[in-house]
N, C-alpha and C positions, 0 to 999 in steps of 0.2 A: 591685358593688352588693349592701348586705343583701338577703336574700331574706326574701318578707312572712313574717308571722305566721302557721301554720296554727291556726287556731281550731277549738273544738269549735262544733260545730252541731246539739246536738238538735231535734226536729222544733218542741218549742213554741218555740223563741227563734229559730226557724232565721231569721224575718224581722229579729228584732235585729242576729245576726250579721252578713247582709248588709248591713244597714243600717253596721254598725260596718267593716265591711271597704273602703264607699264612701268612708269619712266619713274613714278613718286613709289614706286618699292622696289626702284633702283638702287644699288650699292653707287652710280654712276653720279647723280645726283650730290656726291661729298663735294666736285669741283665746280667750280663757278663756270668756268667755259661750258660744261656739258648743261648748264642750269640754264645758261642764256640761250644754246642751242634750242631746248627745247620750249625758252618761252618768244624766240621767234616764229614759231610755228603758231602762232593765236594771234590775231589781227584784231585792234579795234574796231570797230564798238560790239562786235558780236561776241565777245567773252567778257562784254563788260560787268554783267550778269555775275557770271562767273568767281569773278573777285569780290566782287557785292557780299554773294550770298557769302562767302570764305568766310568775309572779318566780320561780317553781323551773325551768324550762323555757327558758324564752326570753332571760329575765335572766341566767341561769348561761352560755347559748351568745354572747350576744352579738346576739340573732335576732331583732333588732326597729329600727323608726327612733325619731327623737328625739317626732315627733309619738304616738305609740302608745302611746310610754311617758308624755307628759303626760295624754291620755286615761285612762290605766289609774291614774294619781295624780289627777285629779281625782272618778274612780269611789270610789277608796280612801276619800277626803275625805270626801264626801257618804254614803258605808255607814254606817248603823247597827244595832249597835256598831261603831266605826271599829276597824280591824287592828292591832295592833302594831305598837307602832317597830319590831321586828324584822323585821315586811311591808316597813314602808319603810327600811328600812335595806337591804336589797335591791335595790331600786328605785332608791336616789340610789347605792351601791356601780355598779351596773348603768352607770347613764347615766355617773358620773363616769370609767367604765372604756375610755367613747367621748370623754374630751375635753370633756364639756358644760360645764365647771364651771362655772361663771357660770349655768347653768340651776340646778345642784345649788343654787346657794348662794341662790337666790329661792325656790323650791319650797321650803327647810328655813325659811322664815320662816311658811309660812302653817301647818303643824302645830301650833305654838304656840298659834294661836289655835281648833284643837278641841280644846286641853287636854291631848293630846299631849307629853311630857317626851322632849326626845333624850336618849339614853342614851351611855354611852363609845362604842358604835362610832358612832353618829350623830355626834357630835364630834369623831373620826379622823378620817371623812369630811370633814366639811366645812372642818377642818384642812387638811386633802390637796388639795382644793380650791384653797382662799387660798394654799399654799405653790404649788402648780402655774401660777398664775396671776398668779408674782413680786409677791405679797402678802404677806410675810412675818411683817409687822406685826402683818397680820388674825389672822394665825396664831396667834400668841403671847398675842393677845383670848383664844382661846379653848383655848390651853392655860390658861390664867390659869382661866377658866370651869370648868375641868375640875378643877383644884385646889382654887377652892373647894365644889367638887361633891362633893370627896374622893374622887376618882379618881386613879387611880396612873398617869402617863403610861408607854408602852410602848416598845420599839423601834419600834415602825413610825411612834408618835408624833414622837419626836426626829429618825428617818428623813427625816420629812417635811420638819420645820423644818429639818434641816443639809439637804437638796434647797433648798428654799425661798433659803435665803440664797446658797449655791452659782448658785440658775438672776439672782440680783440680783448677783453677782460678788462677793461677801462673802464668800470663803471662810476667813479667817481666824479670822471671826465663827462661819464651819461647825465650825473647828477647835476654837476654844473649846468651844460648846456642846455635841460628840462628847464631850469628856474631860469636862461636868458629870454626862451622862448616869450614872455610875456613882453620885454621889451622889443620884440620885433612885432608886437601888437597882433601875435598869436596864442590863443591860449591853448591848453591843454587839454585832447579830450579822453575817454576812457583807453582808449587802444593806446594813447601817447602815455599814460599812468600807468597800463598793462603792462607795456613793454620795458619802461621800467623797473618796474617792481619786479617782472619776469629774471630780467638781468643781476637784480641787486639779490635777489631769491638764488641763483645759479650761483653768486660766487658768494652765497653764504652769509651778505651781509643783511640777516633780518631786522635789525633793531632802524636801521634806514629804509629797510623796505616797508616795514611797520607804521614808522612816522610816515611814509608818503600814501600810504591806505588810510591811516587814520585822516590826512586832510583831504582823501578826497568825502571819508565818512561826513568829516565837519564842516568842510569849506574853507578856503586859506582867503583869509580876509585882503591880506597885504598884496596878494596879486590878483583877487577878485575873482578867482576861481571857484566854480558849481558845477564838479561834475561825479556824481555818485557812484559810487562801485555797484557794476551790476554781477551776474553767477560767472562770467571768465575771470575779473579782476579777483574775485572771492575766490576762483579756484585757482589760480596763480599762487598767492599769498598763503591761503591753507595748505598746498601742495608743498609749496616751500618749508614754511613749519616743521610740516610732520616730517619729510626726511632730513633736517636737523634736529631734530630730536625737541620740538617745544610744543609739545601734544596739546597741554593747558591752554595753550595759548590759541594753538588751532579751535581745541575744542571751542573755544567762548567764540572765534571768529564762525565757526560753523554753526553756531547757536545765533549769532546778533545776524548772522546772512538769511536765515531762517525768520526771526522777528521781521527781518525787513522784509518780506514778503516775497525773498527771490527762492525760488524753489530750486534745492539743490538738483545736479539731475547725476548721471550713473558715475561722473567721471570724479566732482566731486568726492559721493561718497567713498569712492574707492582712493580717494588719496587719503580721507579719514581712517578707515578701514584700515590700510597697509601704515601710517601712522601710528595707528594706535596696538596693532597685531604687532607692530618692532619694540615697540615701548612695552610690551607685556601685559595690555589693557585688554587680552582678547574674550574676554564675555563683553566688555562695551561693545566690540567690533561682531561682534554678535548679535548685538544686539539694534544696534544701525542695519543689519542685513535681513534681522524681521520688519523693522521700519519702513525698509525699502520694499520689500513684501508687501507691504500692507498698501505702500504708496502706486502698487503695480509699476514699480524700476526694475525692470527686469539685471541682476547681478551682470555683471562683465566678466573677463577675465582674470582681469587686474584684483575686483572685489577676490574670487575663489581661491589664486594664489596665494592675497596678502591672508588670508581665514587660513588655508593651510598649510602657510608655512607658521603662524600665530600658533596653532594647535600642533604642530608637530616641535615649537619649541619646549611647550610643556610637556610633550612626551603622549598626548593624546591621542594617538595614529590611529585608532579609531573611528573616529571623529573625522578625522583628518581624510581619511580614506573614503568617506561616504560622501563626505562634501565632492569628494573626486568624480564620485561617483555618480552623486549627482548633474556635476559641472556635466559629465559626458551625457549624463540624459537627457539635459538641457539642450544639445545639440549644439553645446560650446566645445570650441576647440581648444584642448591645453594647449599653452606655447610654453617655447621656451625654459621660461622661469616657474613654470608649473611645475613641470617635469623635471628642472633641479633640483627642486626643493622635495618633491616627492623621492627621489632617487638617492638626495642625501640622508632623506632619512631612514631608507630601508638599511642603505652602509652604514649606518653610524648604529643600527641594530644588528648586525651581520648578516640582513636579509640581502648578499649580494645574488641570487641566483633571480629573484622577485626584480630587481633590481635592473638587473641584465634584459629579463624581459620586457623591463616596460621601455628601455632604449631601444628595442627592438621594432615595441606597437610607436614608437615617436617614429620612425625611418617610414613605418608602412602608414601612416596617417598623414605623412609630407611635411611632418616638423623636424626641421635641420637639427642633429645636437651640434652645440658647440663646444670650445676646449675646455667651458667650465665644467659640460655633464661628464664630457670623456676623463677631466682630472678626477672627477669625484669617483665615477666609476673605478678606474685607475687606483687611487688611494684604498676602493673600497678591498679590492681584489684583493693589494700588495698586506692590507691589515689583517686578513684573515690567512696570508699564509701563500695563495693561489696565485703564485709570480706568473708561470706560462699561463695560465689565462690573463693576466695582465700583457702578458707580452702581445698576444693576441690579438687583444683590443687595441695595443697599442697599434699594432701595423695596422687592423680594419681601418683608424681614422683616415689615412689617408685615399682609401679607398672610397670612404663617404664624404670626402672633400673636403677634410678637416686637418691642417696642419699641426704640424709636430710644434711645441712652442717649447721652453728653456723649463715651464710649470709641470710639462705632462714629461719631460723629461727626467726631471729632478725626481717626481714622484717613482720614478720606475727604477731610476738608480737606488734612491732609499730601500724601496722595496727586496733589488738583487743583495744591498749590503746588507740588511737584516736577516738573510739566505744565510749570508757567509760567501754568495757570489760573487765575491771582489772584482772576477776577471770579466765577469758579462759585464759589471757597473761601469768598470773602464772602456770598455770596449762599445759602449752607449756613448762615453761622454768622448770618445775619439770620435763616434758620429755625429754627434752637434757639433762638434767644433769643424769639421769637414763641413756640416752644410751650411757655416755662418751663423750658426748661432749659439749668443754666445752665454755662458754659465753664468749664475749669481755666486753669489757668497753663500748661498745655501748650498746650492751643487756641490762648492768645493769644500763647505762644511758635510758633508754626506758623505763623500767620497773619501776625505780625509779621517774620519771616525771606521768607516768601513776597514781601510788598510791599517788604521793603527793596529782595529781590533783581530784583523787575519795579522798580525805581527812584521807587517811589511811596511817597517821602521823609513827605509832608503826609500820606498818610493812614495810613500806620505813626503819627505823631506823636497823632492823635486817636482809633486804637485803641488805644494806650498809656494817652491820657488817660482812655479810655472803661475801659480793664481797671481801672486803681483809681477809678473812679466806680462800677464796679462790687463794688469791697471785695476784688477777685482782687489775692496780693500778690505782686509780681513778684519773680521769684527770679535765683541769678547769671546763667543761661543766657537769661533777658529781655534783661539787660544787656551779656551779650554779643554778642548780636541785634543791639541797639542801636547800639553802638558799631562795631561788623563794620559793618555796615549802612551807617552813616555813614557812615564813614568811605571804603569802597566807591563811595558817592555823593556825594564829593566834601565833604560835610561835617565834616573835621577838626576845624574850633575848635569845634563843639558836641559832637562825640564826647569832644574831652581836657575840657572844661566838665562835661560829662556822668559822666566820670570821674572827675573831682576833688571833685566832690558825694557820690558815691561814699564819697568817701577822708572826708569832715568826715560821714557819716551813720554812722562807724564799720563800714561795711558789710564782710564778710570777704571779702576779693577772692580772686581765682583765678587760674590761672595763662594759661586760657581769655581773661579778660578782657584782662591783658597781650599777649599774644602777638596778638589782633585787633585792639590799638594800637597796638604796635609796628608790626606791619605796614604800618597806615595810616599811620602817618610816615615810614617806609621808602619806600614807594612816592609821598607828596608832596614827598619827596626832603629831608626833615628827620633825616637819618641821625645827627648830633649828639645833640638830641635824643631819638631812638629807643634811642641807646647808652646814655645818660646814663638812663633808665628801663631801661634792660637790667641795668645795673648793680646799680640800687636793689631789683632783686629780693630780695638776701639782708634787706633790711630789712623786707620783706613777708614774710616765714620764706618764701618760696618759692624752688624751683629750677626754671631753663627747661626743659623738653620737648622733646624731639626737635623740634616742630613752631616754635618758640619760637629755637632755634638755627637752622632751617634758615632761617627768614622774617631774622633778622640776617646769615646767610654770604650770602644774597641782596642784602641790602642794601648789605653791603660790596661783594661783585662788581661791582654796577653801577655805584659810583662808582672801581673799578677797584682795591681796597685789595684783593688777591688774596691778599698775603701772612697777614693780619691775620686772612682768611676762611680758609686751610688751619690758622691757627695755631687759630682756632675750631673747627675740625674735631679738633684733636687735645686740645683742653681738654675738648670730649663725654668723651673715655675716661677723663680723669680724675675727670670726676664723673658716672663711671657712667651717660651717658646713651648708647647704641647710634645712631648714625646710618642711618637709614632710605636709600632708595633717592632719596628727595625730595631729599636731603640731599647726596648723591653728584651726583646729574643739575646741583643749583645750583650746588656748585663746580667741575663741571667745564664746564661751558657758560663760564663765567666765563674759563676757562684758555684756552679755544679760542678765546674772540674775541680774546684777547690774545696767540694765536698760541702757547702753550705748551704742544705738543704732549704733550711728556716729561710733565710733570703732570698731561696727562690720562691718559694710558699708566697712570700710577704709582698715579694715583685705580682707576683698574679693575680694577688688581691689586687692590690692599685691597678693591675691593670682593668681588673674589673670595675671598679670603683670610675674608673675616669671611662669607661663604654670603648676599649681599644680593642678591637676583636682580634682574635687570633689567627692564626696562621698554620700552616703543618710543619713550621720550624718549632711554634710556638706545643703544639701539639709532641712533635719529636723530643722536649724538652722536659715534657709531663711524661710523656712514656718510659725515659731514661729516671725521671724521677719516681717512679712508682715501686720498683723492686729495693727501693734502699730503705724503705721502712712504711708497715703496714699502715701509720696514722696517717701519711698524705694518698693515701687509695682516697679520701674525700675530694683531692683534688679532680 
């Protein structure tokens, strides 16, 4: 919180002062009438003082609220003689330096009409404004203003405008108007480079942002430009790098900013650090954090996160855990991003109870979670089984001030459908849709898989109809839903219908889609047919899947074509497809009920042979094989 204003108080105003000290942590203060009321009450020249110390004192520190400083601009207004623009040039520098723009840019209207002339800095200003406030338009009003004023725009002018277009995502337009700068016989200085590069870094374009670092390295001859990248434009540029993924490239720029004698400092290394810990480099990032050690940079936040989440990607929680542990003895606080990454990893181990508790110590340490810790938690619950404790969590969010979003939704319907609670799943997503908001294509993929899989064929058919009534546009994994779904439930002739619409809406099919067709004509014992689409893959540029061959060697087994399915088994190696475990267990159940013991023998060996480990199907298989003859007891 600002701290108030200390005012002077001589004995004859003392009653004004307090008067003014009431009034400036007034809610009263928002209207203009109650503002002049109360700065008729101060008479010159005895609070001339008063105003003095405001804009050299208070304005300079930052030491005032938004209300205080309209009071001390409506005082301005009404003095006569009224102050210099260079009072209120102050004044709107001051408030603009907190974010008010939009306050700056009303207040500079009503000067004009006490005859008042802004001058070139009043013009920056307000410039600085409109660019700030993705106006860039406005901007260029008033450079235009400033030209025919015959004022000579500066670096921190063109500064603004390349900000300005950059915060609109126009950085091309940024890039232009950096190189006209030279013809308006302003050159460029670090902060006009910075903010550049900043912008072309934000939307990604490094190979431009690179070229414009590399000439401030070298000097651009053609516009006569010297002006050297110091540790911000280094850290700009590096920063940029590493979260696009050009580590190498960071690296050598964080090496040649080092050669040049600028001493990296914490914020730096932590964009290396979190760089290099995403890209998989985490003993280098380790290894910069002894560096920093040694350099007495005491780590940050930002270092301790990007280090463990780096180690909790290898699997190192360990490790990972102690740096934690650390970070707290260090008397850092985790934020945020600390605590997601720690909490993701406890779920993604099934350590959700470890997990539970440390969103707990986040609540009691005064760090907000947001809907990414609550999804993670969420997801953690729904994986291990524990729905009503999801459910739980899910209503505490809104108690900790954390809104329901379509993500922590979706996650909790998945969780009730893999229950088998179809009717709670539904009964969620009739409450987002009540509170406005609205499903993804996941949602209705969830939901839609849910009710195939409880058998409730008709109202899958009229959530589908309801997802594109709603404008959600169903994707391959809808339609594989669909068809699985169907087909599962007896509905064949509307799954291959359903599929061959498919095929005239030019839809890109998948290999997903085939293979939970196949299936379904495999098991309605239409094996012909199943072949006959098995076939037609290469005309669909597609190749089967493990999953794809294994659902065909099943089909042949059961109509007893044994040989046809081992001969399937051996065309996998030819097209590079690996047979799984699934794969093995089908054709050899197959050989057993037809009493061919030796072929299941010989399937076991390759399974040994290729490192497929077994299963308790695989295991059920050996044990059915053991009583038919003493020689495979070696198995």
């Amino acid at each position: 919180m600002v701290p108030r204003i200390s005012l002077p108080c001589p004995s004859e105003t003392a009653s004004n002062c307090k008067l003014l000290s009431s009034f400036t942590r007034s809610r009263y203060l928002t209207t203009p009438s109650s503002r002049i009321k109360l700065v008729s009450l101060f008479k010159k020249p005895k609070n001339q003082t008063l105003v003095e110390k405001f804009l050299k004192e208070n304005c300079k520190s930052g030491n005032f609220t938004l209300n205080e400083a309209l009071v001390f601009f409506d005082y301005m207004i009404l003095t006569q003689p009224i102050p210099s623009i260079l009072s209120f040039n102050l004044l709107f520098s001051a408030i603009a330096k907190k974010k008010h723009y939009d306050t700056v840019v009303l207040l500079l209207k009503r000067p004009k009409s006490t005859g008042l002339v802004p001058d070139f800095i009043t013009l920056n200003i307000l410039l600085d404004c409109f660019c700030n406030m993705s106006k860039v338009s406005d901007g260029f009003v008033v450079f235009g203003t400033m030209l025919r004023r015959g004022f000579s725009p500066d670096a921190a002018t063109f500064t603004a405008l390349i900000k300005g277009f950059c915060r609109e995502e126009r950085v091309l337009e940024a890039a232009k108007l950096f190189r006209k700068m030279v013809a308006f016989g302003c050159r460029p200085n670090v902060i006009s480079y910075g903010t550049l590069i900043n912008g072309l870094c934000r939307a990604g374009d490094m190979s431009l942002a690179l070229k414009f670092h590399e000439e401030m390295v070298n000097g651009n001859d053609e516009f006569g430009v010297i002006c050297k990248p110091n540790g911000f434009t280094y850290g700009i540029i590096i920063d940029g790098l590493c979260k696009h993924g050009f580590i190498d490239k960071a690296k050598e720029l964080f090496l040649e900013m080092k050669s040049s004698g600028i001493k990296p400092d914490v914020v730096i290394y932590g964009s290396v650090i979190d760089g290099l810990c995403k890209n998989g480099f985490v003993d280098m990032a380790k290894a910069l954090l002894l560096e920093m050690r040694s350099r007495k940079i005491n780590p940050n936040v930002v270092v301790y996160s990007s280090l463990i989440h780096g180690l909790c990607c290898l699997g190192d929680w360990v490790e990972a855990k102690g740096l934690f542990m650390e970070m707290l003895d260090q008397g850092i606080r985790p934020n945020v991003v600390t605590f997601s990454v720690i909490i993701g990893e406890l779920c993604k181990n099934g350590k959700i109870d470890e997990a539970n508790r440390l969103l707990k110590l986040m609540i009691q340490i005064g760090v907000s979670p947001d809907k990414i810790i609550y999804s993670i938690l969420l997801d953690g619950f729904c994986l291990v089984g524990r729905i009503d404790d999801a459910r739980k969590l899910f209503v505490s969010m809104n108690n900790n001030g954390c809104r329901h979003d379509v993500v922590c939704y979706s996650i909790l319907i998945n969780g009730y459908c893999k229950e088998g609670q179809v009717e709670e799943a539904m009964s969620l997503y009739t409450e987002m849709i009540l509170k406005g908001i609205r499903p993804t294509v996941i949602t209705y993929n969830t939901l839609l898989i849910g009710l195939l899989q409880a058998s409730k064929v008709g109202d899958a058919h009229k959530l589908f109809d309801e997802m594109k009534l709603n404008k959600v546009v169903p994707n391959l994994r809808t339609y594989s839903a669909l068809i699985d779904g169907l087909c599962k439930n007896g509905y064949l002739s509307e799954a291959l219908e359903l599929f061959y619409s498919l095929e005239n809406c030019k839809f890109e099919l998948n290999i997903e889609i085939f293979s939970c067709l196949i299936d379904g004509l495999c098991k309605a014992g239409r094996l012909e047919t199943a072949w006959a689409l098995f076939q037609e893959l290469p005309v669909y540029h597609l190749a089967p899947d493990v999953v794809t061959f294994s659902i065909m060697i099943n089909g042949l087994c059961k109509i007893g074509q044994l040989e046809k399915a081992n001969e399937m088994l051996l065309n996998m190696d030819k097209m590079g497809c690996a047979p799984d475990v699934v794969t093995f267990n089908t054709l050899m159940r197959g050989f057993l009920k037809n009493n061919d013991t030796e072929k299941v023998v010989e399937l076991l060996h390759k399974m040994a042979e290729r490192n497929v480990m077994p299963d308790s199907s695989t295991f059920s298989i050996v044990i059915k094989l053991l009583p038919m003859d003493e020689k495979y007891h070696q198995c």
